[in-house]
Structure formats: C-alpha cells, structure tokens
C-alpha positions as CSV (number, residue, x, y, z in Angstrom):
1,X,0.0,0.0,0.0
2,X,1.5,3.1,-1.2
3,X,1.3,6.4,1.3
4,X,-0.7,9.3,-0.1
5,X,1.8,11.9,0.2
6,X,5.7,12.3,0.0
7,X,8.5,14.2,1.8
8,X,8.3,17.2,-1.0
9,X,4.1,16.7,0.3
10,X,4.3,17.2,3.8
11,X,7.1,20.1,3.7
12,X,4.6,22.2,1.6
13,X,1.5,21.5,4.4
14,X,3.8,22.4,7.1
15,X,4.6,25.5,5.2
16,X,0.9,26.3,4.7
17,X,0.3,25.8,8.4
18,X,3.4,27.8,9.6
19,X,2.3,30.8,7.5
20,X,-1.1,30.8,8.1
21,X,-1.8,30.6,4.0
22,X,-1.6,29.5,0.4
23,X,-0.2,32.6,-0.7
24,X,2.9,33.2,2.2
25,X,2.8,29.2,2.1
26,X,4.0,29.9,-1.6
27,X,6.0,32.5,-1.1
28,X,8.0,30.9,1.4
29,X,8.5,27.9,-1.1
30,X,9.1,30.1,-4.5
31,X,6.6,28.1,-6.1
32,X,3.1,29.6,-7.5
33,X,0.0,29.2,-5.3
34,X,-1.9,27.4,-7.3
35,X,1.2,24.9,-7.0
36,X,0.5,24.3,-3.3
37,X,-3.5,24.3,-3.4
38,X,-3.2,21.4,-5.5
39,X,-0.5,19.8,-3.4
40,X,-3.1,20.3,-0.1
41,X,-6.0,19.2,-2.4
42,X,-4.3,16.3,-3.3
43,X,-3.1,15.5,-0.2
44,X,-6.5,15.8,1.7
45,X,-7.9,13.4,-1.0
46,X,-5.2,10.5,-0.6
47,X,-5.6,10.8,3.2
48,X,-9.9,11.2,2.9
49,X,-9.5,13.9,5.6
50,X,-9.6,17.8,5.5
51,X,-6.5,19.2,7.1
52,X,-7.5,22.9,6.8
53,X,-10.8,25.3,7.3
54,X,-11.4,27.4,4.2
55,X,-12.1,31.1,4.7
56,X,-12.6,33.8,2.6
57,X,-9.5,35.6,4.2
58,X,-7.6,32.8,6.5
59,X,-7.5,29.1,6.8
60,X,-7.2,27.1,10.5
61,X,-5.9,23.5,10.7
62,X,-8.6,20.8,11.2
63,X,-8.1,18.4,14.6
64,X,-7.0,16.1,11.5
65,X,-4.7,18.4,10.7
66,X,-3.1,19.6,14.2
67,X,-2.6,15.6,14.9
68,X,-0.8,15.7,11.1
69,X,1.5,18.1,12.6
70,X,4.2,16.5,14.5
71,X,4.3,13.4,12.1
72,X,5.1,15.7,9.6
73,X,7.7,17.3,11.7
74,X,9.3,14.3,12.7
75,X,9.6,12.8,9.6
76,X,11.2,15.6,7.7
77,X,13.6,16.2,10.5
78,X,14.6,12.8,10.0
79,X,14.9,12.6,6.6
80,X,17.1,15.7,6.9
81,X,19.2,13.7,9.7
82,X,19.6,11.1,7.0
83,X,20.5,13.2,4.5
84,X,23.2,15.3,6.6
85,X,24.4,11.8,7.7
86,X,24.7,11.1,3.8
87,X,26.6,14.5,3.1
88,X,28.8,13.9,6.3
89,X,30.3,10.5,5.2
90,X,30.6,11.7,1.5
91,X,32.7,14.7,2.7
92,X,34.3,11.6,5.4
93,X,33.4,14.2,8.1
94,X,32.0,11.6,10.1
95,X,31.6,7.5,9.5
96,X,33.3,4.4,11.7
97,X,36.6,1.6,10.8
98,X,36.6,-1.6,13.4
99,X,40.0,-2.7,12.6
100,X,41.6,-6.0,13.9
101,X,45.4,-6.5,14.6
102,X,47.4,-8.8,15.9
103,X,49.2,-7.9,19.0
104,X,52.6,-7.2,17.9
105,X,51.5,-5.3,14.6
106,X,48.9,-3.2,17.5
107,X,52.1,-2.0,19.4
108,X,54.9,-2.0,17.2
109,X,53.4,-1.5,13.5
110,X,50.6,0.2,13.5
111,X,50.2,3.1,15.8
112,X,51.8,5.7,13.4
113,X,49.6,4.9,10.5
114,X,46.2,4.7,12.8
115,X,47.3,8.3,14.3
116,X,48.3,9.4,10.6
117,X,44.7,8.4,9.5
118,X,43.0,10.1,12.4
119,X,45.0,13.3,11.8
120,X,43.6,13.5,8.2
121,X,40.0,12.8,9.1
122,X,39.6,13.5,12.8
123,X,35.7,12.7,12.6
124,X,36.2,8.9,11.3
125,X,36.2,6.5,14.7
126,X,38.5,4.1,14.6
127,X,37.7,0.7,16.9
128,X,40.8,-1.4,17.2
129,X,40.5,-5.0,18.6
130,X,43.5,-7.0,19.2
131,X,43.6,-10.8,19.1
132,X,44.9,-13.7,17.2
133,X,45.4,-14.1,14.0
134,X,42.7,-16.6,13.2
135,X,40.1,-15.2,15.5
136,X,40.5,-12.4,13.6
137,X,40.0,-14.0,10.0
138,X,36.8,-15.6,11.5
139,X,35.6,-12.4,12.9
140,X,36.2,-10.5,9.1
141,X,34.5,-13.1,7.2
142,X,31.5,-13.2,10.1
143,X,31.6,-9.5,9.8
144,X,32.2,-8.3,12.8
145,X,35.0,-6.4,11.7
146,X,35.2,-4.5,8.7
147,X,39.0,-4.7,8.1
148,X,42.1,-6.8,9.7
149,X,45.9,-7.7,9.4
150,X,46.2,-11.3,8.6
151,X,48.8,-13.8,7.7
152,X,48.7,-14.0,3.5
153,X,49.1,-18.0,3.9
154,X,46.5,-20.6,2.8
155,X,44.3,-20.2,5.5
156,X,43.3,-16.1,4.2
157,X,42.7,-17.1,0.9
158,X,39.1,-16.7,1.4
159,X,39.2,-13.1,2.2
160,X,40.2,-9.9,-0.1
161,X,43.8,-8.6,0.5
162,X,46.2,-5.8,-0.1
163,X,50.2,-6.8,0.9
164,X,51.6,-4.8,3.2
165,X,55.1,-5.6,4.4
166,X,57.2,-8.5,4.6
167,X,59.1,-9.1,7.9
168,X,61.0,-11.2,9.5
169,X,60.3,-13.7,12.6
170,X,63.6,-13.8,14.7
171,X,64.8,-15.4,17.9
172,X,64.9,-13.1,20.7
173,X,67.3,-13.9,23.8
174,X,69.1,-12.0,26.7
175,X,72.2,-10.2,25.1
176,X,74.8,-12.8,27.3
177,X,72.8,-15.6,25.4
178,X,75.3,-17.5,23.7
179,X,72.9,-17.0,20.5
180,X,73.5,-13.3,20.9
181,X,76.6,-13.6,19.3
182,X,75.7,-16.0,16.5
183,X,74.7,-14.7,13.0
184,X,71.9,-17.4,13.0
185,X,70.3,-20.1,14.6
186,X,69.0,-23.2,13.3
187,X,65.6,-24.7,14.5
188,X,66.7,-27.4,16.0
189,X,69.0,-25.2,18.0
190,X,66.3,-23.0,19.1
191,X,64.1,-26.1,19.9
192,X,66.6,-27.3,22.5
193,X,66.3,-24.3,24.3
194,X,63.5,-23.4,26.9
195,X,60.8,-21.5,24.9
196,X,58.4,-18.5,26.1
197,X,55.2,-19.1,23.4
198,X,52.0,-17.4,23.1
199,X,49.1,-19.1,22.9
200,X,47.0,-20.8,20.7
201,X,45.4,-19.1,17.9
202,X,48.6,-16.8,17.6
203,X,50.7,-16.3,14.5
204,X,53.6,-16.6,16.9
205,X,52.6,-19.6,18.2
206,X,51.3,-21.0,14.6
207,X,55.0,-19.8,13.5
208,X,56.7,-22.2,16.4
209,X,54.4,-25.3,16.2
210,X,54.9,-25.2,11.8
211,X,58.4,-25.4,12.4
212,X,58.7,-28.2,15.2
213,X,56.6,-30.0,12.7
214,X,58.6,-29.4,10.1
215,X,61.9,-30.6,11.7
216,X,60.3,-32.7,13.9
217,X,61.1,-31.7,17.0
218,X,59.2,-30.8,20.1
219,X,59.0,-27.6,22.1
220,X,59.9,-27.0,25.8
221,X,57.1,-24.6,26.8
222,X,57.8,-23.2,30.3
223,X,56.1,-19.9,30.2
224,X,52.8,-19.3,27.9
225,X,51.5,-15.6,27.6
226,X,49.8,-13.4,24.9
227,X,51.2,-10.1,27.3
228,X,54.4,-9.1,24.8
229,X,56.1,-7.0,28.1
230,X,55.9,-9.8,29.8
231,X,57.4,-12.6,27.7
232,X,60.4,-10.1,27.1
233,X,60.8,-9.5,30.7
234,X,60.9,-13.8,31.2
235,X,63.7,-13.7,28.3
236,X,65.6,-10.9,30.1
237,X,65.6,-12.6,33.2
238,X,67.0,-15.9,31.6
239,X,64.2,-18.2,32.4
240,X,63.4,-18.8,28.2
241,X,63.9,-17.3,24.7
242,X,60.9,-16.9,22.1
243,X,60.6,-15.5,18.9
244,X,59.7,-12.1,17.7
245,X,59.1,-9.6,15.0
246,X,62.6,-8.4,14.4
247,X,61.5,-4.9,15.1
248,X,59.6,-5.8,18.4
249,X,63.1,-7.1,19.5
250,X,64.7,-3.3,19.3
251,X,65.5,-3.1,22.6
252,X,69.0,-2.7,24.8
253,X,68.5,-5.9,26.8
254,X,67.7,-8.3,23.9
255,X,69.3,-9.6,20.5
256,X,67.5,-10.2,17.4
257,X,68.9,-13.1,15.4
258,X,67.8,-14.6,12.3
259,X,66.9,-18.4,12.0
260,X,68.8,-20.4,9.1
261,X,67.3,-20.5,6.7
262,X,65.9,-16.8,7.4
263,X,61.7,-17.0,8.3
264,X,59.9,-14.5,7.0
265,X,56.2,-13.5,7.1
266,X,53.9,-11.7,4.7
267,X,51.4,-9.2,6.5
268,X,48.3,-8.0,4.4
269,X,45.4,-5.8,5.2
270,X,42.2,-7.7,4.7
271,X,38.7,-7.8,4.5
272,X,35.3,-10.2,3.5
273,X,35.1,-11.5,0.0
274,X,32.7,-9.4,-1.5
275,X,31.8,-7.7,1.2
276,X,31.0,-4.0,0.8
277,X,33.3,-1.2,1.7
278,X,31.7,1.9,3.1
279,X,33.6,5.4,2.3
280,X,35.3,5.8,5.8
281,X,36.3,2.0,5.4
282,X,37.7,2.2,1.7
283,X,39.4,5.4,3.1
284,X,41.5,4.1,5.5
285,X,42.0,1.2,3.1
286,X,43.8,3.4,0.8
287,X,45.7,5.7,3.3
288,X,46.7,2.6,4.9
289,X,48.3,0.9,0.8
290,X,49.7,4.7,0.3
291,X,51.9,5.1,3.8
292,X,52.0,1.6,4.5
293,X,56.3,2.3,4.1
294,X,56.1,3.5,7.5
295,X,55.7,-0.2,9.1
C-alpha cells in the first residue's frame, strides 16, 4: 500500500500551516500558489480527511490536521538527519573503521599509520581489537570487523587482500645468550632451548608449532602468555627465549637473530570477499596501501 503523500508533500502542508496561507505558504516555497493548493487538495484526498478550514481571508488547521502536525515534523527532520548523515560521510566528516590487529603489529606496527589516519579525518572513529590471527579472519569473514591484518598463507585465501610488508620472525634472547653472538640459529637449536610461546590461535605460536613440525622436534614450553612486556621481561631474566618480529626485539636488553634458513612472514590488510566497503572503510584502506612504508 502506497502512502498518499511524500516528503516534498508534507514540507509544503507544514509551510501552509506555519504561514497561516496559500499565498505566504508559496511565497515561502518560490513556487506559484496554485502549486501548493493542488498539493493540499491532493493531499487531503489520498488521506480522505480535510487538514485545513477554508475562509474567505484565512484558513485554521482541522483536529486532523493539528494531529498531522508532528508526524510531519518528525519525519522531515529525520529525513534531513539522514541526508546530513549522507553529506557527512561523502565529505568523510564523520563515519566508523573496526579494525583488527594482531598484538605485535597493535604496538609496534601500526600506531603511526592509525594516528596518521585520524589526523587527516579527525571525525572517522577508529575501533581497534587486538587478538589472534585466526580469531581475527573468523571475525572478518562473520563481519564483525570491517578490516584486519592477517597472515597472507592458505588459510586467508578466502578473504580480499592488499600486501603490506614482509618481515622477519627472529629469535629473541638476553644479550649474554650465547645465540647473541651467532649470525643465525637453526631450529633445531632454538628447539633445544626453553621457549616463552603465546598461545593458541597466535601467529607466533602457529609460526613455532609449523616449524617443530617441520623438523620434527618438540618444544619446551615453560612460560605461555599473549602479554608481549611480559614474555620479554621472562627472556631478560634468563628463564626462556621466544621468537619475535625483528622490530619488536629493538630493545638494549635483547638480541635479534635470524633463524637459518631466514623465516619470514607476509602481513596483508584484509577484509570479506565481496563484502561492501563503506567510504570511511575504503578510506583508510587506501591511506593505509599509500603510507604503508612506514611499518
């Protein structure tokens, strides 16, 4: 069932019934007056109710027309929400990102392209959530984030992605490690140490476990945590060595070395197959492609 009048409809009754007239009704609008005496007439008959007493001089709303009154209202001011809402995200002015990131890209990678992004569009929220890698490729292709950083390996091939950087997973020990003064260090040489790990669902972790499969060796957990200040302050102390992002290793206490052969990893900025990207999203999308040579 079609409604018997239309935004354009109501905006001229509201005029007639503000001015107190056809004529100021239609001078208000810049249309003619016989323009909005139709428009009334027309609307009365597709609603089967007079809205306004006819006068020779003056017309007065009908109780069908004072109850027409705020509907009217509301409903234009909310189509002019909507269409300053519209006007808002075109012009980015306004609009939301829910970004996921693993936690060493969060607080090594990331934070001078998310504050480089909120510079340029101050009125764009960002939302970041930090958790594993595969919780977030599950949470992207359930939609419950609109974009993530995700290992480009097999398991992302379902989702769209955009490479970012290519780094390198190191071993990370005390400086006064004897590794700290190797150029490299083989798997099976890291596996017969005592190893700090993250947890499941981690690319660290998914890094670790691939490679004690592929040499076949097992790994001497004796400290599991997600919290990257704290596996760096078990490795300081001596009580395990882990592996890191080379750059999340730039620190005095601890040496970076690279595994033999080298290990590297390929980060990319993802999102659902097919799914739609608003303005705000596709945005930070391609500030994110332009600067990404600051990670």
């Amino acid at each position: 069932m079609s409604l018997p009048f239309d935004l354009r409809t109501l905006r001229v009754f509201l005029a007639v019934a503000d001015q107190g007239g056809f004529t100021a009704a239609a001078r208000t609008l810049h249309v003619a007056q016989s323009a909005v005496s139709q428009t009334i007439a027309g609307l009365e008959k597709g609603l089967e109710l007079p809205l306004f007493h006819r006068h020779e001089r003056r017309i007065a709303l009908t109780p069908e027309g004072e109850a027409l009154i705020p509907h009217a209202r509301a409903l234009l001011d909310r189509a002019e929400a909507a269409h300053l809402a519209m006007r808002e995200l075109h012009g980015l002015v306004k609009g939301e990102v829910r970004i996921g990131i693993p936690s060493m890209l969060g607080s090594y990678y990331f934070p001078p392209l998310l504050m480089g992004f909120k510079a340029r569009h101050p009125g764009i929220r960002l939302t970041v959530v930090e958790a594993g890698a595969r919780r977030l490729q599950r949470m992207i292709a359930e939609g419950e984030l609109d974009l993530g950083v995700v290992i480009d390996d097999d398991s992302s091939r379902h989702l769209e992605r955009r490479r970012l950087v290519r780094e390198e997973m190191v071993v990370c020990v005390p400086r006064e490690h004897p590794f700290a003064r190797r150029e490299s260090v083989s798997a099976e040489a890291f596996f017969g140490e005592t190893l700090v790990l993250f947890q499941d669902g981690y690319f660290h972790r998914e890094f670790v476990d691939a490679l004690a499969r592929e040499t076949g060796t097992t790994a001497d957990i004796a400290f599991q945590s997600n919290l990257i200040p704290l596996t760096k302050a078990i490795v300081r102390q001596g009580f395990g060595i882990t592996t890191f992002l080379r750059r999340v290793v730039e620190e005095p206490e601890l040496q970076a070395v690279s595994f033999d052969p080298p290990a590297w990893l390929d980060l990319s900025l993802a999102w659902g197959r097919g799914a739609y990207l608003s303005r705000a999203e596709q945005a930070f999308l391609d500030f994110v492609l332009a600067h990404h040579e600051v990670l």
